[in-house]
C-alpha positions as semicolon CSV with decimal commas, in nm:
position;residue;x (nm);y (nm);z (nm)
1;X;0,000;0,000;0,000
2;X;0,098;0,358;-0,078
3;X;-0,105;0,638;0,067
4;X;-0,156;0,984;-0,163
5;X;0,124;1,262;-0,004
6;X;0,034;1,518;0,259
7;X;0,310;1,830;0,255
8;X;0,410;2,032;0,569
9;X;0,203;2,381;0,662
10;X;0,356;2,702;0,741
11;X;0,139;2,915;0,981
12;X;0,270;3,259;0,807
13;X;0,140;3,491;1,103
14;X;-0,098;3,407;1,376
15;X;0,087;3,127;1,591
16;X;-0,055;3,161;2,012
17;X;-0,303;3,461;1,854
18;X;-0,523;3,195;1,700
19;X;-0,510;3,024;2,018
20;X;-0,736;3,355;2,167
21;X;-0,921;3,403;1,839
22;X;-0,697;3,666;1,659
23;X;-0,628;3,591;1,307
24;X;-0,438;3,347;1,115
25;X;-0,264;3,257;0,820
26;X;-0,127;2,933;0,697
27;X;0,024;2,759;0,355
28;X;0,084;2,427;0,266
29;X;0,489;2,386;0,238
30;X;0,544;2,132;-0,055
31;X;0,956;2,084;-0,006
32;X;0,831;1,851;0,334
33;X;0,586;1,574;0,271
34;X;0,461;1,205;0,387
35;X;0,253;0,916;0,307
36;X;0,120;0,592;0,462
37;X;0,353;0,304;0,337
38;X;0,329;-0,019;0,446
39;X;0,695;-0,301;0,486
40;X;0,712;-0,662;0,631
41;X;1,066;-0,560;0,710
42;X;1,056;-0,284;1,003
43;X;1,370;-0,126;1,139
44;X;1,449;0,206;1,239
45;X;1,233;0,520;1,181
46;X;0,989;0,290;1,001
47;X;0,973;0,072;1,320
48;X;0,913;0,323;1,561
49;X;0,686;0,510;1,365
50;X;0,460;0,194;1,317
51;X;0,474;0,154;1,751
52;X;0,332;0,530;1,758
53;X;0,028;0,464;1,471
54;X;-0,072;0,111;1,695
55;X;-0,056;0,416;1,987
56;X;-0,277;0,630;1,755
57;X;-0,505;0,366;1,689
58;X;-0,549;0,337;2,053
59;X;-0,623;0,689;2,083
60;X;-0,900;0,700;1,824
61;X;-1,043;0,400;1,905
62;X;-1,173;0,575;2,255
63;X;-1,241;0,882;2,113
64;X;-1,609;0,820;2,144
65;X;-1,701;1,130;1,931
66;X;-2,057;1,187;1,726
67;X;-1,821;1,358;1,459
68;X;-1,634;1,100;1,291
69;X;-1,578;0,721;1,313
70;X;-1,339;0,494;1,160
71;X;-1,276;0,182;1,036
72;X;-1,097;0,058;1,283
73;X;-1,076;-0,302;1,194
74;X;-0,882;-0,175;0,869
75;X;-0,655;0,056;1,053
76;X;-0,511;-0,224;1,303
77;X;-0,502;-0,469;1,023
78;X;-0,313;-0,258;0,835
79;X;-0,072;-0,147;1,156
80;X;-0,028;-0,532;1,250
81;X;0,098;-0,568;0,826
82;X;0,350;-0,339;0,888
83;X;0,195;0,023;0,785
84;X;0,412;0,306;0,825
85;X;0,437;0,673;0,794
86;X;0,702;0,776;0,573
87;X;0,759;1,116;0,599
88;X;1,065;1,380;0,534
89;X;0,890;1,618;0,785
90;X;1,101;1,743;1,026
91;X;0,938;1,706;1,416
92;X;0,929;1,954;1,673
93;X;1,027;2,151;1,414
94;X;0,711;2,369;1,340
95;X;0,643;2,235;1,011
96;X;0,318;2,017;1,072
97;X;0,447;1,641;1,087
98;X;0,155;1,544;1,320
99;X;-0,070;1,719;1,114
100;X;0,019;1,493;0,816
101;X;0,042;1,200;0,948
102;X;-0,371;1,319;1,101
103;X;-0,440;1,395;0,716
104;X;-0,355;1,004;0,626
105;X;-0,528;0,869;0,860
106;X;-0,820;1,070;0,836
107;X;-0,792;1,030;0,454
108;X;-0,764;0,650;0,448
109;X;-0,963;0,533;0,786
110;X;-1,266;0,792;0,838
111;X;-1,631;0,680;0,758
112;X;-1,833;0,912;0,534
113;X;-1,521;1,159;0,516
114;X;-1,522;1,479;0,435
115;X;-1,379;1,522;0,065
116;X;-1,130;1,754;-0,049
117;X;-1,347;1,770;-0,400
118;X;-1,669;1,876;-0,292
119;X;-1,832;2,239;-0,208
120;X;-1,647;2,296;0,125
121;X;-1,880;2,506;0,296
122;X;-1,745;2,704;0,637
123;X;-1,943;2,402;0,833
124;X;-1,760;2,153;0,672
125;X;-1,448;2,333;0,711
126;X;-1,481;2,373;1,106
127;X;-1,665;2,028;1,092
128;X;-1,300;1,908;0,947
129;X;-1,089;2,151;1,178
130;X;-1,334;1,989;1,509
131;X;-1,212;1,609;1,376
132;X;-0,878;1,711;1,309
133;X;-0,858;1,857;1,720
134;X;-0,956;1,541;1,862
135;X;-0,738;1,370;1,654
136;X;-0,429;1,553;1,651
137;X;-0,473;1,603;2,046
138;X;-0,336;1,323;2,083
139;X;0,036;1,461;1,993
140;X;0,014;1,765;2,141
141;X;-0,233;1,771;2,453
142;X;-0,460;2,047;2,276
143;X;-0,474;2,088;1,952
144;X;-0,624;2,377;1,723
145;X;-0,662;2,101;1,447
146;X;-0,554;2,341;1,199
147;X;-0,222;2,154;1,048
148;X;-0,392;1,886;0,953
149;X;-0,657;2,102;0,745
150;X;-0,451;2,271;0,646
151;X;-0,228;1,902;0,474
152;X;-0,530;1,778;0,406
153;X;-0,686;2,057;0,184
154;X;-0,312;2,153;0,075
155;X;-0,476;2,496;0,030
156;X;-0,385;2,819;0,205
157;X;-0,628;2,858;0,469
158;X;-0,700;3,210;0,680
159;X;-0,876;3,234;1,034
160;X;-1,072;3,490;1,045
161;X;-1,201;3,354;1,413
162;X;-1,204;3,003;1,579
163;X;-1,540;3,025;1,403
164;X;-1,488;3,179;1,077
165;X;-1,205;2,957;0,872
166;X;-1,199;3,017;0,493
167;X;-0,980;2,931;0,175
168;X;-0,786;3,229;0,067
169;X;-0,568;3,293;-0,246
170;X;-0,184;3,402;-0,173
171;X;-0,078;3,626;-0,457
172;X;0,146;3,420;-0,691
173;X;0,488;3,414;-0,608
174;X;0,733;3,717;-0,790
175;X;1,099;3,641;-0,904
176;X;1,174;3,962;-0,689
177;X;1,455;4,029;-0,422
178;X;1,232;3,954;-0,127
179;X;1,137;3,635;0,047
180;X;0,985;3,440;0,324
181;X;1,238;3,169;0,481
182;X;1,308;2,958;0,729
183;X;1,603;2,961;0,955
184;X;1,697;2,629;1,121
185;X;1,758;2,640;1,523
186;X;1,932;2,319;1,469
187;X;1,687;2,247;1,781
188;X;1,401;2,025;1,855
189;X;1,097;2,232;1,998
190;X;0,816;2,090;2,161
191;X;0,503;2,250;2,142
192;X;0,268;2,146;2,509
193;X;0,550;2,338;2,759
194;X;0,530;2,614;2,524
195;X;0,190;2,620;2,530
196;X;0,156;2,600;2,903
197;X;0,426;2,883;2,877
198;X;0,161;3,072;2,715
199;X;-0,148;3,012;2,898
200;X;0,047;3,132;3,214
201;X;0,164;3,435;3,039
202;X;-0,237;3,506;2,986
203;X;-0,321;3,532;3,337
204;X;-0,111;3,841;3,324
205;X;-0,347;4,128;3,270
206;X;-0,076;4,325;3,120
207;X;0,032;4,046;2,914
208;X;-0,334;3,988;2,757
209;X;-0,351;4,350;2,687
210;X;-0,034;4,352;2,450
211;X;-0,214;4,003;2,252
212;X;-0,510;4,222;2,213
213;X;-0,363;4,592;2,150
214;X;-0,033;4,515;1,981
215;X;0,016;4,118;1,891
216;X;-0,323;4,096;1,707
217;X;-0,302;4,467;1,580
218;X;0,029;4,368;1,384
219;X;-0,078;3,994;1,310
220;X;-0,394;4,150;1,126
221;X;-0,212;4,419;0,932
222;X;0,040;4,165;0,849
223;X;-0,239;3,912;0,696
224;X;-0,425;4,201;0,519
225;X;-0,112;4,340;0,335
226;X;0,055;3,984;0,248
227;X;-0,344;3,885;0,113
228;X;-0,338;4,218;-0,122
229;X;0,043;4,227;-0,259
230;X;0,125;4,530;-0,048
231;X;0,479;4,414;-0,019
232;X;0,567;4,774;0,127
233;X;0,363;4,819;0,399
234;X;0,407;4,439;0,529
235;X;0,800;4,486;0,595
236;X;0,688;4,765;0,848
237;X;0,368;4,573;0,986
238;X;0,667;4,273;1,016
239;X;0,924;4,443;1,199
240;X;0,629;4,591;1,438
241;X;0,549;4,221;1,467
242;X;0,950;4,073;1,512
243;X;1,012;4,344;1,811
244;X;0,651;4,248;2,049
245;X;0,771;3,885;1,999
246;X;1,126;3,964;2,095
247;X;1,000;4,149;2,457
248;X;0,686;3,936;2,496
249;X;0,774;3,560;2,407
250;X;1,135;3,546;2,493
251;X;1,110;3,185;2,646
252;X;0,959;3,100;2,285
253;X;1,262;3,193;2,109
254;X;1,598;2,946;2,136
255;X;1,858;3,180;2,358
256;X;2,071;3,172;2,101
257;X;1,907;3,356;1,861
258;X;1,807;3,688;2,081
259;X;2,090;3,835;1,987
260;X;2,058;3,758;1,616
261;X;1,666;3,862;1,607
262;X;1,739;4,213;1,749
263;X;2,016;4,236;1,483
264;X;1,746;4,182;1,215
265;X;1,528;4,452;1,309
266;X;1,843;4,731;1,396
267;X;1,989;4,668;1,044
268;X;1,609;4,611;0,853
269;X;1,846;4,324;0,674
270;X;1,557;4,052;0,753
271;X;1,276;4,029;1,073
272;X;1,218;3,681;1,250
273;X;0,886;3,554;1,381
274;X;0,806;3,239;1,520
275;X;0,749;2,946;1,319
276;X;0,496;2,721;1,521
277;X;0,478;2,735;1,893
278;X;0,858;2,827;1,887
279;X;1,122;2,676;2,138
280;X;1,356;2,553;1,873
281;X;1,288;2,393;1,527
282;X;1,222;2,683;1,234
283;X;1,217;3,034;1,317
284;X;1,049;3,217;1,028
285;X;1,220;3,487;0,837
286;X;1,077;3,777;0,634
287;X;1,347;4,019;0,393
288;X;1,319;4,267;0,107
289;X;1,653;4,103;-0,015
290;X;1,713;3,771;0,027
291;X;2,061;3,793;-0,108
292;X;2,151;4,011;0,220
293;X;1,951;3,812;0,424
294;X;2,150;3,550;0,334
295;X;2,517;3,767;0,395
296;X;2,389;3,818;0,701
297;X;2,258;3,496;0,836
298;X;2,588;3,287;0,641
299;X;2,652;3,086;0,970
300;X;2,253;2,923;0,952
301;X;2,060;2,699;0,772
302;X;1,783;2,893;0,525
303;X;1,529;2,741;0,355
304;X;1,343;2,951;0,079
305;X;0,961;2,922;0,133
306;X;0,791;3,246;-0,086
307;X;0,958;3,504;-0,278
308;X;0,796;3,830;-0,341
C-alpha cells in the first residue's frame, strides 16, 4: 500500500493569537511531505513510527465522538501488516508532521469523510478543523486542528475567528529580491510546555492587553497586506510584529538567537517571527533582499519558502 502525499504547513502569522481568536494565516509547504507506506521488514524510523500509529489507533479508538468514526478493523489490520508513515517532515520543528500524518489517517480510515473535492462550505471546514482537534490532540495535549486542514486541503487557509475559517488565495509568487524563509535552530521544539508557557503568560493582565492591542493589531495588518500584494507596507507591519515577539515571548525563542533577532530589526536586513509554537525547530524569516539576508545569516541553515 501507498497512501496519496500530505506536505508540511507554514502558519505565516498568527501562531498563540489563533489560540485567543486573533487571526491566522497558513500555507501548505510542498519541499516537506509524507505518506502511509506499508513493509514486512521494520527497522528504524519505520519501526518506531509503526509503535506510535498502533498508539494512535489506541487513541481513536476511545475517542467516542458523534463527529467521525473509523474503520478501525482496517486501521489495526493494516498497523499489524507493517503500515508506516514515511515522511521527510522534520518534528518539533514547526512544520506540521503530526498534522500529516492526522491527514492520512483521516484520509484512508474515516467513515463518510469529508472530501477535499466537494463544495467545502465554512461548516464543513470547522466540521473538518473539530475532527482534526480530537485527533491531533493526541500529539500535542490540545490541539487547534488546523495543520492537519490545512495538509489535508493543501490549500492556504486564513482564520478569520475560531469560528470563521476560509480558503484564501496568496498572490502568486514574484521572481523579486524579497522572500519568506526559514532559519533552522538546529533544535528540537516541543510544542505542550510552550503552550503551558503561554497560557500562564495570559493570566497576566498586562500580558493579555499587548495580545489584544499590539500582537493581534500587527498579526492582522500583516495578513491584510501579504493577502493584497502590499509588499511595502508588510516589511513595516513585520518588523512591528518581530520586536513584540522579541519582549513578549522570549522563552519561545531558542537563547541563542536573541541576539541575532534584534540584529534583524536594527539593520532592517531581515525580521524573525516564530514558526509554530517556537522553542527551537524553524524560526520564520521575512526580507526585502534575500541575497543580504543571506550575507547576514551565512553561519545558519535557510530554507526559501515564498519570494515576493
Amino acid at each position: 500500500m501507498k497512501g496519496p502525499l500530505f506536505y508540511a504547513k507554514i502558519l505565516l502569522f498568527g501562531e498563540y493569537g489563533i489560540i485567543k481568536d486573533s487571526k491566522g494565516l497558513a500555507i501548505p509547504f510542498n519541499a516537506y511531505r509524507g505518506a502511509l507506506k506499508s513493509s514486512t521488514n521494520l527497522e528504524g524510523a519505520a519501526k518506531d513510527s509503526n509503535a506510535n500509529l498502533l498508539r494512535f489507533y489506541n487513541h481513536l479508538s476511545q475517542l467516542n465522538s458523534d463527529k467521525v468514526t473509523f474503520n478501525l478493523e482496517a486501521f489495526k489490520n493494516d498497523v499489524n501488516s507493517g503500515m508506516y508513515f514515511d515522511s521527510s517532515i522534520p518534528q518539533g520543528y514547526g512544520v506540521g508532521s503530526s498534522g500529516a500524518l492526522v491527514a492520512s489517517i483521516y484520509d484512508n480510515y474515516a467513515t463518510g469523510k469529508i472530501t477535499v473535492l466537494e463544495n467545502l462550505t465554512r461548516e464543513k471546514l470547522l466540521k473538518l478543523k473539530e475532527i482534526f482537534s480530537l485527533m491531533e490532540s493526541f500529539f500535542h495535549g490540545k490541539s487547534s486542528g488546523l495543520d492537519p486542514l490545512n495538509s489535508y486541503l493543501s490549500l492556504p487557509i486564513l482564520i478569520n475567528s475560531k469560528e470563521n475559517i476560509e480558503p484564501a488565495g496568496i498572490p502568486s509568487q514574484k521572481e523579486g529580491k524579497g522572500a519568506v524563509f526559514l532559519l533552522d535552530s538546529e533544535q528540537i521544539g516541543e510544542t505542550e510546555p510552550m503552550v503551558n508557557i503561554f497560557m500562564n503568560k495570559m493570566k497576566n493582565e498586562g500580558f493579555r492587553k499587548m495580545i489584544s492591542e499590539e500582537f493581534a493589531t500587527h498579526t492582522d495588518a500583516c495578513i491584510e497586506d501579504f493577502l493584497s500584494g502590499n509588499v511595502s507596507s508588510l516589511f513595516g507591519n513585520v518588523k512591528k510584529l518581530s520586536k513584540v515577539v522579541l519582549k513578549n515571548f522570549k522563552p519561545m525563542i531558542p537563547d541563542a538567537f536573541h541576539k541575532i533577532w534584534a540584529q534583524g530589526i536594527s539593520t532592517n536586513d531581515y525580521y524573525l517571527k516564530l514558526c509554530g509554537s517556537g522553542g527551537g525547530g524553524y524560526i520564520l524569516g521575512f526580507t526585502e533582499d534575500y541575497q543580504k539576508a543571506q550575507e547576514s545569516l551565512k553561519d545558519y541553515k535557510l530554507e526559501l519558502v515564498y519570494r515576493f
